[in-house]
C-alpha positions in Angstrom: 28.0 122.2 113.8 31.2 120.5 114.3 33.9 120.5 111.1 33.6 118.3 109.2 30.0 117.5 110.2 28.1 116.4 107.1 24.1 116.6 107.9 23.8 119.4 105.8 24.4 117.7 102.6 21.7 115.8 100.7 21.9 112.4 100.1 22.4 113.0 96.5 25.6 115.1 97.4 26.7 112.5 99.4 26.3 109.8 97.0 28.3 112.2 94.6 31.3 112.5 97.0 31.3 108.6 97.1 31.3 107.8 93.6 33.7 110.7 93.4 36.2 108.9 96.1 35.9 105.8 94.7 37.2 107.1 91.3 40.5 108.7 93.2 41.0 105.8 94.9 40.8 103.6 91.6 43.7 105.9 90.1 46.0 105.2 93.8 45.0 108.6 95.8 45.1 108.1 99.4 42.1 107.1 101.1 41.7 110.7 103.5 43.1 112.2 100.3 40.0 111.0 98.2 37.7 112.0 100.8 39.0 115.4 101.1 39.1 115.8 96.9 35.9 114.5 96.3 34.0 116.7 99.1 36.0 119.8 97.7 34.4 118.8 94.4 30.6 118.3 95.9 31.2 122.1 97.0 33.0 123.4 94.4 29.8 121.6 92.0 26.7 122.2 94.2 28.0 125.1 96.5 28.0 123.2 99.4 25.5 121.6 101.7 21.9 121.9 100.5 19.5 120.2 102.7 18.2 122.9 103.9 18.4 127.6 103.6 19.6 129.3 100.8 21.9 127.6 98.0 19.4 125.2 97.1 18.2 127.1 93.8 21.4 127.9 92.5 22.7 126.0 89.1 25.1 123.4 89.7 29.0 124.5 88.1 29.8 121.3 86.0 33.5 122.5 85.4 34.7 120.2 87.5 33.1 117.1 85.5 33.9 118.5 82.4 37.9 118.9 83.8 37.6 114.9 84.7 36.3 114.5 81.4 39.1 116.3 79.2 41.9 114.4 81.4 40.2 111.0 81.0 39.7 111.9 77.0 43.4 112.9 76.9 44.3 109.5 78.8 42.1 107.4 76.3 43.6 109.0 72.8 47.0 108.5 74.0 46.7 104.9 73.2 47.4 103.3 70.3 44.6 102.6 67.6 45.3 98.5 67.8 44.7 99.0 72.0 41.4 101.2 71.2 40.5 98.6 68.9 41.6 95.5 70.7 39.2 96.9 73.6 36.3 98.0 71.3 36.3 94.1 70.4 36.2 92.8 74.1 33.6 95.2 74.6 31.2 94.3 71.6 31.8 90.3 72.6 30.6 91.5 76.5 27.2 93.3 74.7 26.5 90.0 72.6 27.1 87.5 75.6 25.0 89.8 77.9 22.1 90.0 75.0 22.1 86.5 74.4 21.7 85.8 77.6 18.8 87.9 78.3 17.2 86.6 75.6 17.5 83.0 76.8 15.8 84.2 80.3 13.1 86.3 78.6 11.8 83.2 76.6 9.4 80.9 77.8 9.5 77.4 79.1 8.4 74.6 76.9 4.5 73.8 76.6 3.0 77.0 78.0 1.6 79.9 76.1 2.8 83.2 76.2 1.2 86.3 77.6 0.6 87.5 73.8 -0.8 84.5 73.0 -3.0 83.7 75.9 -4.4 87.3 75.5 -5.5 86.9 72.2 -9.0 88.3 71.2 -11.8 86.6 70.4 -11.8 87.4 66.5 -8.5 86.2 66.7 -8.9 82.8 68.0 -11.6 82.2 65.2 -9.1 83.2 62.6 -7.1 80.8 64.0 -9.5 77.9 64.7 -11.1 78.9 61.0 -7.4 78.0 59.3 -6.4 75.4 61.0 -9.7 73.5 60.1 -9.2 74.4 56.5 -5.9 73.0 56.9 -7.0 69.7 58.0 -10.4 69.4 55.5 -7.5 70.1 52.5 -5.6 67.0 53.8 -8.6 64.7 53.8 -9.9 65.6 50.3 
């Protein structure tokens, strides 16, 4: 197996080194650079390639995630409260646009019933048929 070669990882691990590169290249790492970090991470996290032999039952070390996490966590609480703030806002308008407009997909069109309707039982529609009768033998009297 040539260097380099990468048919020994899974396609998990390779989706990790992606997502991994991606994030380097997002902060202005080089674009070999962020390969070669984010495939030492795989290893250094999974113990290298695990698609097949020994190495596949060993627990992953997470030290390195948790060492992304501490720097990002440093890199977030350096701002200043009105920042935080100012971006918990934008983010809370973003939740409420994307809800409302999942509840204006969800709904049905005008004039057709809805599944919870249509599938009513049959002691149900009586109840219903029974009321709206009553209803209309009130207005007459």
């Amino acid at each position: 197996m040539p260097r380099g070669d990468k048919s020994s990882y899974t396609a998990r691990q390779k989706r990790m080194a992606e997502h991994i590169e991606e994030g380097y290249e997002r902060r202005g790492v080089g674009t070999k650079e962020a390969e070669s970090r984010a495939w030492a991470t795989v290893n250094k996290e999974t113990h290298g390639g695990q698609k097949s032999g020994s190495g596949r039952g060993k627990t992953e070390d997470r030290s390195p995630a948790r060492k992304g996490g501490r720097k990002g966590g440093a890199a977030s609480a350096s701002r200043t409260s009105v920042a935080r703030a100012a971006a918990a806002k934008e983010a809370a308008a973003t939740r409420k646009r994307n809800a409302a407009k999942e509840t204006t997909s969800k709904s049905a069109p005008a004039g057709r019933t809805t599944t919870r309707s249509a599938a009513r039982s049959g002691s149900a529609r009586t109840t219903a048929r029974k009321s709206a009768t009553r209803r209309t033998s009130n207005r007459s009297a």
